[in-house]
TIDORO-357524 format. One record per residue (C-alpha): residue in three letters; x, y, z. Coordinates in steps of 0.25 Angstrom, whole numbers, plus 5000, padded with zeros to 4 digits. Each point is the difference from the previous one (the first is absolute). Layout:
! residues N
alaXYZ;...
END
This chain:
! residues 871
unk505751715043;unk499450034986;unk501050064996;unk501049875004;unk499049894995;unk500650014988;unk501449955003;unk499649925011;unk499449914990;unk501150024989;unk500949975014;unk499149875001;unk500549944989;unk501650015002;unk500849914997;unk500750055013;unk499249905011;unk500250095009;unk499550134993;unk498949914996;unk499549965016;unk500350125005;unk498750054989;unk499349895003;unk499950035014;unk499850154996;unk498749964991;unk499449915013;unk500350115009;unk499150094992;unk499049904997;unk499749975014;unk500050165005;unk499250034992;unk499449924989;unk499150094992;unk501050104997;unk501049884997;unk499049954988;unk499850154997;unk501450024998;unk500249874992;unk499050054990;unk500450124996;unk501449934999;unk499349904991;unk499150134992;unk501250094998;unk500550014987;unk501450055004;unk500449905010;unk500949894995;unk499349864995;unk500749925011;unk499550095011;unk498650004994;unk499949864997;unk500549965014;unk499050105006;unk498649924992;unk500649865003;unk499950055016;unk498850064999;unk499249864992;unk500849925013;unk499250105009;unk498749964994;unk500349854998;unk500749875006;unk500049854996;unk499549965013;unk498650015004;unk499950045014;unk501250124995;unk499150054989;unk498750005007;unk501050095010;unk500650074988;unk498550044995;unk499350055012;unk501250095004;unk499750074986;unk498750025002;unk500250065014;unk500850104993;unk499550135000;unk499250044989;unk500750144995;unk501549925000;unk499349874991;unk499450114992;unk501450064996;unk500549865001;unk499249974988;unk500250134991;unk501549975000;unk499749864994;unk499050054990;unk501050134996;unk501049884998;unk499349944989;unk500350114993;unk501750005002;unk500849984988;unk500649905008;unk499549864997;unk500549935013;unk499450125007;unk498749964991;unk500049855003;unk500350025015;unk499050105004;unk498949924992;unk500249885009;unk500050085012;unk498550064996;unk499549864998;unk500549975013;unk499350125006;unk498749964991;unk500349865006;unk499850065014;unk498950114997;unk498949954990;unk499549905009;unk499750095011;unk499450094990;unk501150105000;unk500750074988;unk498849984993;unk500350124989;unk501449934995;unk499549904990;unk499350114995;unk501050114999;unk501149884994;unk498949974989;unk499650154998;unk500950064988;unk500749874998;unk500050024984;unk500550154999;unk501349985009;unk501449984996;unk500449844997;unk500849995011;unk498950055009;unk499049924993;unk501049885002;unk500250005015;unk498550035002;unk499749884992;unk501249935010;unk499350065013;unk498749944994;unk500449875000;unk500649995013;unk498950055006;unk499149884994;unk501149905005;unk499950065015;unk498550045001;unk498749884999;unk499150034988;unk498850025011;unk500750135004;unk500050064987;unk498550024994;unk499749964985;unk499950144995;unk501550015004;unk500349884997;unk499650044984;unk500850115001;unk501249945003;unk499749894989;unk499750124990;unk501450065004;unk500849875000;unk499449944989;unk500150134991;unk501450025004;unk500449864994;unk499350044987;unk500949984986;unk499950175001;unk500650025010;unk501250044997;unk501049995010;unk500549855006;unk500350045013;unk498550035002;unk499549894991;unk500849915010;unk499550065013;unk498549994995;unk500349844996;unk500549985013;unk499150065008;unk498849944992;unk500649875006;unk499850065012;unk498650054997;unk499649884997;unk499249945013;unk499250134999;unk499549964987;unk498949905004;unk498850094995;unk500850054987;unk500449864994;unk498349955003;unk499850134989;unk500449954985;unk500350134995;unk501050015011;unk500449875000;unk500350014986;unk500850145000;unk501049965011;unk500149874995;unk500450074985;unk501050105007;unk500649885008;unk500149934988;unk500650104993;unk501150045010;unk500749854998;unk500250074986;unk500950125006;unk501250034995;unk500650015014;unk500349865005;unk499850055015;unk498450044995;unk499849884994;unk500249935012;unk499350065009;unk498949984990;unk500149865002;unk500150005014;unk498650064999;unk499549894990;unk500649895011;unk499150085012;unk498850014990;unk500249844999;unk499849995014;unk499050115005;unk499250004986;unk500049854995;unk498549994998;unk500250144992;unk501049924990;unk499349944990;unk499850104988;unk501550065001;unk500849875000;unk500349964988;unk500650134998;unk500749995013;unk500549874994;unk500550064987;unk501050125008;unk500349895011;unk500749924988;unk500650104993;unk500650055014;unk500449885004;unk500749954985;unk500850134999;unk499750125012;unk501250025009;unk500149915012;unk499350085012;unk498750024989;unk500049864997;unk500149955015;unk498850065002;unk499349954988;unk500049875002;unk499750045016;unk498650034995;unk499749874994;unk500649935014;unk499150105006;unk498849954991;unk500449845004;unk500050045015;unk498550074999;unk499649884992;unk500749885009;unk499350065013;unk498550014992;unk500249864996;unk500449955013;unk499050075008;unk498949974991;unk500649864995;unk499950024988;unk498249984998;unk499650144998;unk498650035005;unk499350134995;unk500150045013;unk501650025002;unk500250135003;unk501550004989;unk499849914989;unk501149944994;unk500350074986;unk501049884997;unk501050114994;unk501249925000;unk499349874994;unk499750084989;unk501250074999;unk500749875003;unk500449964983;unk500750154999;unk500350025014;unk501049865002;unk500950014988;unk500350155004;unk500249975014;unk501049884995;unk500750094992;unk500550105012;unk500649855008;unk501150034989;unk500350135004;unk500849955013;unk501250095006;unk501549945001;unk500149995016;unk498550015005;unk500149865008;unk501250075008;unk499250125004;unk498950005009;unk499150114999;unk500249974984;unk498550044993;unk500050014984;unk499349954988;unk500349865000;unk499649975014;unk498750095001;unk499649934988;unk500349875005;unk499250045011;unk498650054994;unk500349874991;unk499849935013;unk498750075005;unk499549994986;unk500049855003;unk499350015013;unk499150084993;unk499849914989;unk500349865003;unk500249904990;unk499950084987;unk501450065003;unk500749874996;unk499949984985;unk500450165000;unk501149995007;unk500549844995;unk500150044987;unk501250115006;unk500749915009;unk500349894991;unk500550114989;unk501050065008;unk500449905013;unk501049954990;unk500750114992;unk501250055002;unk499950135005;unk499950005015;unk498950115000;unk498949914993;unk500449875008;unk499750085013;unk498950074995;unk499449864997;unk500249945013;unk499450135008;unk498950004991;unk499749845006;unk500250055012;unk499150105002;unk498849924993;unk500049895011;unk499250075009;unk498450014995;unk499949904989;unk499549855006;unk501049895003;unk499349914990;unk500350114989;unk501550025004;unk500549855005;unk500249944986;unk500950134997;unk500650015013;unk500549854999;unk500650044987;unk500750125006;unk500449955012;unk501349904994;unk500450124991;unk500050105012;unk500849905009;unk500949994988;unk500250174999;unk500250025014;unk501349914999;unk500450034986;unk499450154994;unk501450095001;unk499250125001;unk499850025015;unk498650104996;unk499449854995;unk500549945012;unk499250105010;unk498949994991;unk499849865000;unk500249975014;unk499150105003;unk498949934990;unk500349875007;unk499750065013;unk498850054994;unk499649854995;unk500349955014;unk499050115006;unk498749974991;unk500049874995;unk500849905010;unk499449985013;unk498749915005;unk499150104992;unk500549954989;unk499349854994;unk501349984991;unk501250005005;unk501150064991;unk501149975010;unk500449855001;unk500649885005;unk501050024987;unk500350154999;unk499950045014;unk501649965002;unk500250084989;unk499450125005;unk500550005013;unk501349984993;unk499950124991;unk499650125010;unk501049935010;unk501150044987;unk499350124997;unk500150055015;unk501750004998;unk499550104987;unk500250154999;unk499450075013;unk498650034989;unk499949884997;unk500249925012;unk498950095007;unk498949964989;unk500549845002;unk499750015016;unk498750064997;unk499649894991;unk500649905009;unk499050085011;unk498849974993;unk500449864995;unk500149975016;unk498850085004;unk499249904989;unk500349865009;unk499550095012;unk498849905002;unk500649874995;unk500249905012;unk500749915005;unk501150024989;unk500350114991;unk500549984985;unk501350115006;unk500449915012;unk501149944994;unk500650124995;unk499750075015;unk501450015005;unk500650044986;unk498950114999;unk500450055015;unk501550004997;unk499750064987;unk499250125008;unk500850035011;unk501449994989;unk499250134992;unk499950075015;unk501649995001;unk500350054985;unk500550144997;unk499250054992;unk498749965011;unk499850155001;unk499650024983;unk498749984994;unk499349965016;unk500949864997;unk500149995016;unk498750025003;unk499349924989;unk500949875007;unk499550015014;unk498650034994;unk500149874992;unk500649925012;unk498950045007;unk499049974989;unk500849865000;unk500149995014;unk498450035002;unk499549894991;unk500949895002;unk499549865007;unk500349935011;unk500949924992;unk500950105000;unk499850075016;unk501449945003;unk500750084989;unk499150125005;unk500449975014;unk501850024995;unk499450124993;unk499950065015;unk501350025004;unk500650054988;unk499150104999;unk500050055015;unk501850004998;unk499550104987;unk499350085009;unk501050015010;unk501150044992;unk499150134996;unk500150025014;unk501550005002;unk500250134991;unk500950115004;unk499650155000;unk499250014987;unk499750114991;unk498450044998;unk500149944987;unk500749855006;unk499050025010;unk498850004991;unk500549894993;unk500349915012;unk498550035003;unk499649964987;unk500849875001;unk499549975015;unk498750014995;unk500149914990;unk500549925010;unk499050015009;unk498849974989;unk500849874998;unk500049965014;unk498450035002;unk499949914988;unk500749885007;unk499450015014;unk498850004994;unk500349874990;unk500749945013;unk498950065011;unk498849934993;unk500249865001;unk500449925013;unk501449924997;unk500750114995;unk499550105009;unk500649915011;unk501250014993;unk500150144996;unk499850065016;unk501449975003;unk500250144990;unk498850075007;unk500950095010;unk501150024991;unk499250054988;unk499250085011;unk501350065003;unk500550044987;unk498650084996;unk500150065014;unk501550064995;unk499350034988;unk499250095006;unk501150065010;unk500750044986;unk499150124998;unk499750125010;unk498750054996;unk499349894990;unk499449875001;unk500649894989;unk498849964994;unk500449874994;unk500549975015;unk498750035006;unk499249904991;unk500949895002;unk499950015014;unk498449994998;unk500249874993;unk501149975010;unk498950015012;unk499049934991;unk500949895000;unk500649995014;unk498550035006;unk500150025018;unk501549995000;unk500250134992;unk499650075014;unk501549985003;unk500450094989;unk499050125003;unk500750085011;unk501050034991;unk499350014986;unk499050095008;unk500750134997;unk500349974985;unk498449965000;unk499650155006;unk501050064991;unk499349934986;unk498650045006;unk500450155001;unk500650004988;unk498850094992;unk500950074989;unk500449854995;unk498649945001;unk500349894993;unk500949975010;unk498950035011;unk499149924994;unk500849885000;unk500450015013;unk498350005004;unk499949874993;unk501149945009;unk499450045012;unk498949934994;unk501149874997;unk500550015015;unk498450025007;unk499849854992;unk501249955005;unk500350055015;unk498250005004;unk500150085013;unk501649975003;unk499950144991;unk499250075011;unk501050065006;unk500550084987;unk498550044997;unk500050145008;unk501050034990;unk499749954987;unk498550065002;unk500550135005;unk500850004986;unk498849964993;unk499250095004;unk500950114998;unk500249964985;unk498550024999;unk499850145004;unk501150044993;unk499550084985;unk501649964997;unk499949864998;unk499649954986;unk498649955000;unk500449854995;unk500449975015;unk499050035006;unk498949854995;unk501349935008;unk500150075011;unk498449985003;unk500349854996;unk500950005009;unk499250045011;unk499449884999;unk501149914998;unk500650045014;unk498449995007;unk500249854996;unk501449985006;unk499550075014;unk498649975001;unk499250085009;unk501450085006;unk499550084987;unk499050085010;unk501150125003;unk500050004983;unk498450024998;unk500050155004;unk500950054991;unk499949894986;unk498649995000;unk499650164997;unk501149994989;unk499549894994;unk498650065002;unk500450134992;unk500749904989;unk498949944999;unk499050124998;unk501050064992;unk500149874990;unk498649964999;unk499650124992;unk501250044992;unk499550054986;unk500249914991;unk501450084993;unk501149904991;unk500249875001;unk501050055009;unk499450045011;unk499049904999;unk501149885001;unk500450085011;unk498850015006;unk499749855002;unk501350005005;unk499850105010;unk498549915005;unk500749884998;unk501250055011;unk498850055010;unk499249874997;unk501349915005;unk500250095012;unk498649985005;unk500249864996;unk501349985010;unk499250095010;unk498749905000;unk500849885000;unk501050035011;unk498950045010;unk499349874996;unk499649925013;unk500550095010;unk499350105011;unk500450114995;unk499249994985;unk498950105006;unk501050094998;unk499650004984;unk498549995001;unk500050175000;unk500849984986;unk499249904994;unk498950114994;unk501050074991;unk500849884995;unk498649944994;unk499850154995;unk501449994995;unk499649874992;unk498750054996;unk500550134993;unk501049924993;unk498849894995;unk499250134995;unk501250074993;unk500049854992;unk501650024996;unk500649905009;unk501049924993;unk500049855003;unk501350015010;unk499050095009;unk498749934997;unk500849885006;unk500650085011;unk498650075004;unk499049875002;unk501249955009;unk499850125009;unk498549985000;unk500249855005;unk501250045009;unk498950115006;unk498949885003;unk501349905004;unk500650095011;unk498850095004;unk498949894998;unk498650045005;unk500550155001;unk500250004988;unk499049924993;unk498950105003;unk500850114994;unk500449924988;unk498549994999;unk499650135000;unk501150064990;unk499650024984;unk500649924993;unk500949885008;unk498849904995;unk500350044985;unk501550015002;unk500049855005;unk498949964988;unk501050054990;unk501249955005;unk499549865002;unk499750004986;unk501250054997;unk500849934988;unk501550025009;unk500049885008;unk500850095010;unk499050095001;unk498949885001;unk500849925012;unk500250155010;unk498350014997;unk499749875003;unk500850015014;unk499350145003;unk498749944996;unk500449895011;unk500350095009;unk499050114999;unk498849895000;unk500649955014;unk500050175004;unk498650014999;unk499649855006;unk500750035013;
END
């Protein structure tokens, strides 16, 4: 076979489809007879210099897909069959890939260097392969560029795939020494200056104890530095890719290099080519984001005790910084609005101007007035947009009571622009700008209101025009006419829009039907506003709400009278039924929620129920998410009755619930059972064997992503409440998971904000399921049958009161179970409460808790747990 694998894989990349099947198969079959000769062979197909590079290349991409895999569960699968390898075929393995470092070849080079990272990935961490950082390091300086170039490369894959605590410091200098030598102005040869630059960034979470030493601190730094000065465009910007990570990891290290940072950073970004000056201005965005969440987590009073001070870089920087920002808004490309994905000077500037307002606040203003009113006139296209972007992106930060008298300036000139600017770049600008005045200073918020009585028709008047613009521009107007809905969300009984609320649906639902829907998200922008309009309208306007119904379920019908489709058509009518759908939820809940029209809208109940089901019969395998919510609300809405529906909504119900590989489809699908325990109460018994099965199945399995797991405990409780003390056949199998959760979530060390966010999640999910348990069994015969687990739900509550990292939905959440334990268990569990550490704390602090939420559940468990004890 070693002598075939060559053309085998040269034959697996044919043109001819079938040459190229018939190799694939060939490849799997010698995979699976006989797996460590396969990897041998692909090895020395990737070492041998002789072979062609296609063949070579092919053979290293196979081997890396043998030692990794997107998913999880397939790469924990991927690992352990390497290291069940045996040892003699790993250790020849391995010598191929380090021999290949060597090749002349450089894809043979840059393939056989990630494959050893992935290997090192694997190994270091069981403490194998201990020798190879060693032997990469050990003659680095006397081999040939090109060798020195691909160890350098093989370096810093190996920091990006391996943890810094595998690697010990001695090592970790090393490779520092190596990486930070190799990017030194004498080094002669690009190629290796480049890999040394990019593997720094790499190198750079290893760094901790390096950057706490000055004299190292300040010779990396100086080589960085000195990099942004290469010659080589493709060096300098690796270089500043290392300054933006160094922003991040080492702000607190910043303070003596950066005004020197901020004298290159300039020049880069005045006259360097674009991808260098991207990434210039990316550090000072970089420096705004350290600096915004410091000052929001500290609020801003800086005690000697906070553990990052705020160095207040960009405050300082702020006189140079701003006119040099305002200068790349002018360096906008021709057709950027039509393209999105479209990133270039103009925009990333716009955007750091934008956090350097957050940042700053209200000392942006003068900075940035001075600019807009010298260019929002002139001539030239470029500087009116330029002028109204750089409005826009200083709304957000500064105080309403620094930016109202300006905004009421600019808010005649802009309704004026939109209508009549002939360049359609302004016109996109502006009524993006607009939408961002709607956003953060119109709403109840706000003391002043900059919307009126007297303007109100004109702007209504104005986005309705601008939404018969270009596709662009008629997007941006939809946004703006978004927020300026979502701002009368709270205002009752009548909103300033009412009158315009027919014209503003017709409006929507005209943009739905145009051409050009599918450019620039234009279709999707109109249903989301419709919705946003829809949402926060009053009951003024419920009877126009109530005509919206049937035009919208005849919309949804016609996606479902389509012909044989293609996979392309197909995905598009799944887009547009989603939308659909979205709009729908938003009405039945508008129409659901107060008694007139809800009377009114059951006569729609069994028709839209139908069209969702057909929705659902569209696709074989998935579940349609949007589909699947709106019958949540839909069940919310209809409460008892729903139970009609369920033998035949069942099966798509099942089919969302083992949906693992889309998990955001899984998880929706648990919060409506969730939606249909509420509304059925125990008319849902009969489906329960089968939805717990399912759930109980979802958690076991390592597949499913670890965000569905808090609602699937939540859950739990939900469909205790609904069946009360027919939950008894359930106990055996939930409460030992949610025993294990709970162990497992009570001492989690403290990682990212990540996985602590998850963490309260994850207690917040098991709390609500004992919550539902407790108060299901409450006042029937059966409740003994929770007195054995009454001992580890306090300890449960107690290690989470010691751990002292509950956040306030938890807090609330936990002193509710301590009083649902006292409520349904009474004097069983009034001694225990007794008895356990700290539930006399726990309540003390929650009852003088400042969240009233967290006040009203103590005070009830303080009831309750006071009539345990009496009894």
């Amino acid at each position: 076979m070693a002598m075939e694998v060559t053309q085998v894989l040269l034959n697996a990349q044919s043109i001819d489809g079938n040459v190229r099947k018939h190799a694939e198969e060939s490849l799997k079959q010698f995979q699976e007879q006989n797996l460590p000769s396969f990897l041998l062979s692909l090895s020395g197909e990737l070492a041998n210099d002789e072979k062609p590079v296609d063949s070579r290349k092919l053979a290293g991409l196979i081997l890396k897909n043998a030692l990794d895999a997107k998913e999880q569960h397939r790469k924990l699968e991927l690992v352990q069959r390497w290291l069940s390898l045996d040892n003699n075929a790993k250790g020849q393995i391995k010598a191929c890939l380090l021999k290949t470092l060597a090749s002349p070849v450089p894809d043979a080079r840059s393939t056989a260097s990630q494959v050893i990272a992935k290997i090192a990935g694997i190994e270091l961490p069981q403490r194998q392969w201990p020798e190879l950082i060693g032997s990469l390091l050990s003659n680095i300086h006397q081999l040939p560029a090109h060798v020195k170039q691909a160890t350098l490369e093989t370096l810093g894959y190996l920091c990006e795939e391996v943890s810094p605590d595998v690697v010990d410091q001695d090592h970790v200098n090393k490779i520092l020494t190596a990486v930070v030598q190799g990017m030194n102005a004498t080094e002669g040869n690009n190629d290796v200056r480049l890999a040394a630059t990019r593997a720094l960034y790499n190198a750079l979470g290893f760094a901790q104890a390096n950057f706490s030493n000055d004299m190292e601190r300040d010779y990396i730094m100086r080589v960085v530095c000195e990099a942004t000065l290469s010659p080589e465009m493709k060096i300098r910007q690796a270089a500043y890719e290392c300054l933006v990570s160094i922003s991040s990891t080492y702000y607190e290290k910043l303070a003596p290099y950066i005004q020197d940072i901020f004298n290159i950073t300039a020049k880069a970004v005045r006259e360097d080519e674009e991808p260098v000056a991207l990434q210039a201005i990316e550090f000072w965005s970089s420096i705004c984001d350290e600096e915004i969440d410091i000052l929001e987590e500290y609020g801003g009073d800086f005690t000697g005790d906070s553990d990052v001070p705020c160095f207040y870089f960009i405050k300082q920087a702020l006189p140079a910084l701003v006119p040099m920002l305002l200068e790349t808004l002018l360096k906008q490309e021709e057709d950027q609005d039509q393209d999105e994905g479209a990133w270039n000077i103009a925009m990333a500037g716009g955007t750091c101007l934008g956090l350097v307002a957050r940042t700053v606040g209200d000392d942006i203003v003068q900075l940035v007035m001075q600019f807009i009113e010298d260019n929002i006139t002139k001539p030239d296209w470029r500087h009116r947009e330029a002028a109204t972007y750089a409005f826009g992106s200083i709304l957000e930060g500064p105080s309403p009571e620094k930016l109202m008298p300006l905004v009421n300036v600019a808010l005649n000139f802009m309704l004026t622009a939109l209508t009549k600017d002939p360049n359609n770049h302004v016109k996109d600008t502006t009524a993006w700008t607009l939408g961002r005045i709607f956003e953060f200073l119109h709403g109840s918020t706000v003391d002043t209101p900059i919307i009126t009585q007297a303007n109100c028709q004109q702007i209504v008047t104005v986005l309705l025009q601008s939404m018969k613009d270009v596709a662009n521009v008629a997007e941006k107007a939809c946004g703006a006419l978004y927020f300026l809905a979502q701002g009368y969300e709270d205002v009752t009984p009548s909103s300033p829009l009412t009158p315009y609320f027919q014209e503003i649906v017709q409006a929507l639902l005209f943009v739905t039907h145009r051409e050009d829907a599918g450019e620039s998200r234009l279709r999707t922008a109109a249903y989301e506003t419709l919705n946003e309009v829809v949402r926060c309208s009053t009951d003024e306007t419920a009877p126009m709400v109530l005509q919206l119904v049937p035009v919208i379920m005849t919309e949804l019908h016609n996606t479902l009278e389509g012909q044989k489709l293609s996979s392309d058509e197909r995905e598009k009518q799944g887009e547009l039924q989603g939308l659909l759908c979205g709009c729908l939820q938003v009405i039945i809940q508008k129409l659901g929620s107060s008694e007139p029209t809800k009377y009114v809208f059951m006569q729609y109940v069994d028709q839209i129920m139908g069209l969702f089901l057909r929705v659902f019969a569209c696709r074989s395998a998935t579940v349609h998410e949007e589909a699947m919510l709106a019958i949540g609300a839909l069940a919310y809405a209809t409460g008892p009755d729903f139970a009609k529906y369920m033998p035949e909504f069942y099966k798509y119900l099942e089919m969302g619930l083992q949906n693992f590989e889309e998990y955001q489809v899984c998880a929706v699908t648990v919060g409506v059972v969730g939606d249909i325990c509420r509304a059925l109460e125990d008319k849902i018994l009969p489906y329960c064997d089968g939805i717990m099965t399912q759930l109980l199945k979802d958690l076991s399995s390592n597949q499913l992503h670890r965000s569905v797991k808090p609602p699937i405990f939540s859950s739990f409780g939900d469909i205790a409440l609904a069946i009360g003390e027919n939950f008894e056949k359930y106990l055996m199998y939930a409460m030992p998971m949610l025993q294990s959760a709970a162990e497992l979530s009570a001492h989690t060390a403290v990682a990212d904000d990540e996985m602590t966010e998850y963490t309260n999640s994850l207690r917040n999910g098991i709390l609500e399921a004992y919550s539902g348990i407790l108060q299901g069994f409450k006042n029937s015969p059966k409740t003994q049958l929770l007195i054995p687990y009454a001992p580890h739900i306090l300890q449960f509550l107690d290690s989470m009161y010691m751990e002292k990292d509950m956040d306030d939905v938890v807090m609330k959440t936990a002193i509710g179970v301590l009083g649902d334990l006292a409520d349904t268990l009474g004097s069983n569990a009034g001694s225990l409460i007794q008895q356990s550490l700290s539930s006399k704390d726990f309540l003390n602090e929650c009852l003088s808790s400042d969240d009233h939420m967290i006040k009203e559940s103590a005070e009830w468990a303080k009831l309750a747990i006071s009539r345990a004890i009496s009894v």
